[in-house]
N, C-alpha and C positions, 0 to 999 in steps of 0.2 A: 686842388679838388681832393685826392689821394683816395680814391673810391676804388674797391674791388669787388667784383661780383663772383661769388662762388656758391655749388651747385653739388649736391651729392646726389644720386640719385640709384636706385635700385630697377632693376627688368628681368625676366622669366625667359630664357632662351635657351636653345639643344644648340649644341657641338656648331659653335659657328665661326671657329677660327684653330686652322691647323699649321702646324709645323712639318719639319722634315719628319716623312715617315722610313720604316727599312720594310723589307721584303714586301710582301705583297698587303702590308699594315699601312693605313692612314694615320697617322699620330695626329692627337688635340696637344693644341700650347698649355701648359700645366708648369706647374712649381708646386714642393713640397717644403711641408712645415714640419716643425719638432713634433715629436710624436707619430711620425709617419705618415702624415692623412697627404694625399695630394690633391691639387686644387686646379682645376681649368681656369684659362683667362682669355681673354679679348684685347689683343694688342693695342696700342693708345693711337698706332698706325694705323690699325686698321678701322678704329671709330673716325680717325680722321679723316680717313679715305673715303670712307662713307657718309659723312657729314657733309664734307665739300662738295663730294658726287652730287647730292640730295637738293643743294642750295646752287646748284648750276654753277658753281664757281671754278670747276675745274678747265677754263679756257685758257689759264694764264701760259703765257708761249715757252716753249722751253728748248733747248740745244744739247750736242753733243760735247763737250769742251772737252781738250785733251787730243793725244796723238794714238794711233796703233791699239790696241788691244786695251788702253787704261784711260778710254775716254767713260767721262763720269758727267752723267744728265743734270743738266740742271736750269736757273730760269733764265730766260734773255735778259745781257746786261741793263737794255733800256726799257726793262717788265718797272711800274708804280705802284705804289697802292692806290694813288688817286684813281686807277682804273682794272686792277685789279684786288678786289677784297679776301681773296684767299692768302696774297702775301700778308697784305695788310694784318691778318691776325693769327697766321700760322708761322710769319719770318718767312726768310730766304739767307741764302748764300750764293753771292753770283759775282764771279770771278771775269776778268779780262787781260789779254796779255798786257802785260807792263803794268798794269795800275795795282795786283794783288786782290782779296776778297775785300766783296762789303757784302755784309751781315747785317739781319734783324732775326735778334732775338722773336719768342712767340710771345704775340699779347693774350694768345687763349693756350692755356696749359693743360693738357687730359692725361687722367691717371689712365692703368691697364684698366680692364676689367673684370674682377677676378671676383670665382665664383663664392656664393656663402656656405653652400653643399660643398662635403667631398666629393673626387670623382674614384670609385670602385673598378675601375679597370672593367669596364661595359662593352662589348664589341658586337660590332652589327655587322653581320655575312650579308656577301655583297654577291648577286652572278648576271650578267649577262644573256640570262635565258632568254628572256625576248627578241633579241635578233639574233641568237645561237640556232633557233628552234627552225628559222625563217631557212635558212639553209641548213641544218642536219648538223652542225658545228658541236663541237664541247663548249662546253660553260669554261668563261675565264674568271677566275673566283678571289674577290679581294674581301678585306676584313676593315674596318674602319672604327676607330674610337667613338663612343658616344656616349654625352653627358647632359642630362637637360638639369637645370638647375640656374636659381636668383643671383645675378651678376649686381654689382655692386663699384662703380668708379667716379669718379670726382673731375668736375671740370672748372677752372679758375681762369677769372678774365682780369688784365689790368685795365681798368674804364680809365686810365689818364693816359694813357699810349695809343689807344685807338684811332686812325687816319693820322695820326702825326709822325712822320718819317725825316728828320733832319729838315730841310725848308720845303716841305712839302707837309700841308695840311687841308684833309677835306672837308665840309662845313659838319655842323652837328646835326643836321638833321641826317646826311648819309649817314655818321657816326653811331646814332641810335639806329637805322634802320638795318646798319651791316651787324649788330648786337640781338636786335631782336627777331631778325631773318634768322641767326643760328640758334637762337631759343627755340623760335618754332618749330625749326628740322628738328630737336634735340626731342620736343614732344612729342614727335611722331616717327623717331628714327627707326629703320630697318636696316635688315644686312643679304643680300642676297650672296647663298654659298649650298653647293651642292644639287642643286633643282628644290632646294626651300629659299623662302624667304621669313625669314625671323623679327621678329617683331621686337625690338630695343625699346619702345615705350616705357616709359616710367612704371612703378605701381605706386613707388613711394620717392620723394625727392624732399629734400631739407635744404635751405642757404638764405639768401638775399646777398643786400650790397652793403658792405662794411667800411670803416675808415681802414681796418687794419685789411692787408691782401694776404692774408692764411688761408689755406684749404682748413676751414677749421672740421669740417665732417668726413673730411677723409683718415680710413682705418676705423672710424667711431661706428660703421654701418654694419652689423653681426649678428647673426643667427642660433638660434639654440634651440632643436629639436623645429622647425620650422618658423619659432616664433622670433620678431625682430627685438633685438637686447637692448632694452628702454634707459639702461642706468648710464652708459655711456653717453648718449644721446641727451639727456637731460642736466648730464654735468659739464658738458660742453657746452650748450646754452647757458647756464648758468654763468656761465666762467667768460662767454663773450657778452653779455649784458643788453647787446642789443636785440632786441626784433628779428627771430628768425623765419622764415615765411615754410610752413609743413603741409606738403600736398600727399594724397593716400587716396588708391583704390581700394574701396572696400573688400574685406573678406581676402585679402591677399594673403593674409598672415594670421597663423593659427589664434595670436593675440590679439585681434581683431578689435576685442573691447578696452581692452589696455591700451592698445595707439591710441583708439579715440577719446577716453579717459584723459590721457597724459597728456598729450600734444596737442588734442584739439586739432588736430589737420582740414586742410579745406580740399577741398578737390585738385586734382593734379589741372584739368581745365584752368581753375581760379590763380591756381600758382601761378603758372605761367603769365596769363593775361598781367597779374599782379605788378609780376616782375618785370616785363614789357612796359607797361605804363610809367615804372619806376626810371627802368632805364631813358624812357622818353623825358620822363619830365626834367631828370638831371643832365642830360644834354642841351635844354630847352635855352 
């Protein structure tokens, strides 16, 4: 078959994934580029953690393995894909005395998700007054990073690995249905962190399913003054030849008339459906 589906996609989110903070500072996960500019990100952990959360698949059983202090979690040796769909397309590693690991690679690949804004070093004062007040207390007073700005990551499926695990194969019809249950979540993903809940919905998403399995839209997704940087994007099409399926909320992007111009986008709704359908019919 040698089919890949891959998936870029862009979303509008605040400060939704932190790292180690020091003193009484919350630190956002960020990396910096030449020229100094630093940039917040959304760990590929943490989308997947919240993806599986979302698709109810986090059942799969899991143990302690190991002695003393260096015991390390992970899934019960006789866990399946036949019966659970979060191995099946995230992988495992699950070890047993005597026999050593067995391993699955992931059939679904997530980039970080990093933002298309800088982040300016923004910090939000934090206090305690509302239950300080309640008994005559001082305020305990924290600072915490904050960055709202268009996140930008890429997700890549092998559609020939799906339900197939050594002599262990589930029919095609689960096969599409465990493919387009994580489309769905993917169209309406949130993140809850902090007493928000963030909104990861697409505004703009580029892919379909290719013979070749390249994130071909990942890195190609770019900002400039607000507006999304069309020349990348269109020479990358170019350059893959086939049919690539461009979904866009209106008015997202300062360039508003230029996406629809150029790309011709259908609604983020149509994509999705599009792509479902597609994944059904080549399992069929």
């Amino acid at each position: 078959m040698k089919k890949g589906l891959t998936l870029s996609l862009i979303f509008e989110a605040q400060s939704a994934n932190y790292g180690e903070g020091f003193g009484n500072i919350t630190a956002l996960k960020r990396i910096s580029r030449q020229g100094g500019d630093g940039y917040t990100y959304i760990s590929r952990q943490a989308l997947r953690y919240n993806m599986v959360e979302q698709l109810g698949w986090d059942n799969t059983p899991v143990e302690a393995m190991g002695s003393g202090d260096k015991k390390v979690i992970q899934y019960k040796p006789n866990t399946s894909i036949a019966n659970y769909p979060e191995i099946d397309l995230f992988g495992y590693m699950k070890t047993d005395k005597g026999s050593g690991a067995n391993t699955r690679s992931a059939v679904v690949r997530l980039s970080n998700a990093v933002s298309l804004e800088p982040y300016h070093s923004d910090l939000d004062f934090l206090t305690n007054m509302g239950q300080a007040k309640r008994i005559n207390a001082n305020n305990s007073i924290a600072q915490s990073e904050i960055h709202k700005s268009f996140y930008a990551y890429t997700i890549a499926i092998d559609l020939d690995r799906v339900g197939i695990d050594r002599d262990i194969e589930v029919t095609n019809v689960e096969k599409a249905k465990r493919i387009t249950d994580l489309l769905q979540t993917i169209q309406f993903l949130y993140r809850d962190i902090k007493g928000r809940r963030e909104n990861f919905a697409p505004v703009f998403a580029i892919g379909g399913i290719y013979e070749r399995k390249s994130p071909f839209f990942e890195n190609r997704l770019k900002f400039d003054k607000q507006g999304l940087c069309l020349a990348p994007i269109l020479d990358t099409m170019d350059s893959i030849g086939d049919r690539s399926l461009v979904g866009y909320v209106g008015d997202s992007f300062k360039n508003n008339e230029e996406i629809k111009n150029a790309l011709a986008p259908m609604t983020i709704s149509q994509l999705f459906k599009q792509l479902c359908s597609e994944v059904e019919a080549m399992y069929q």
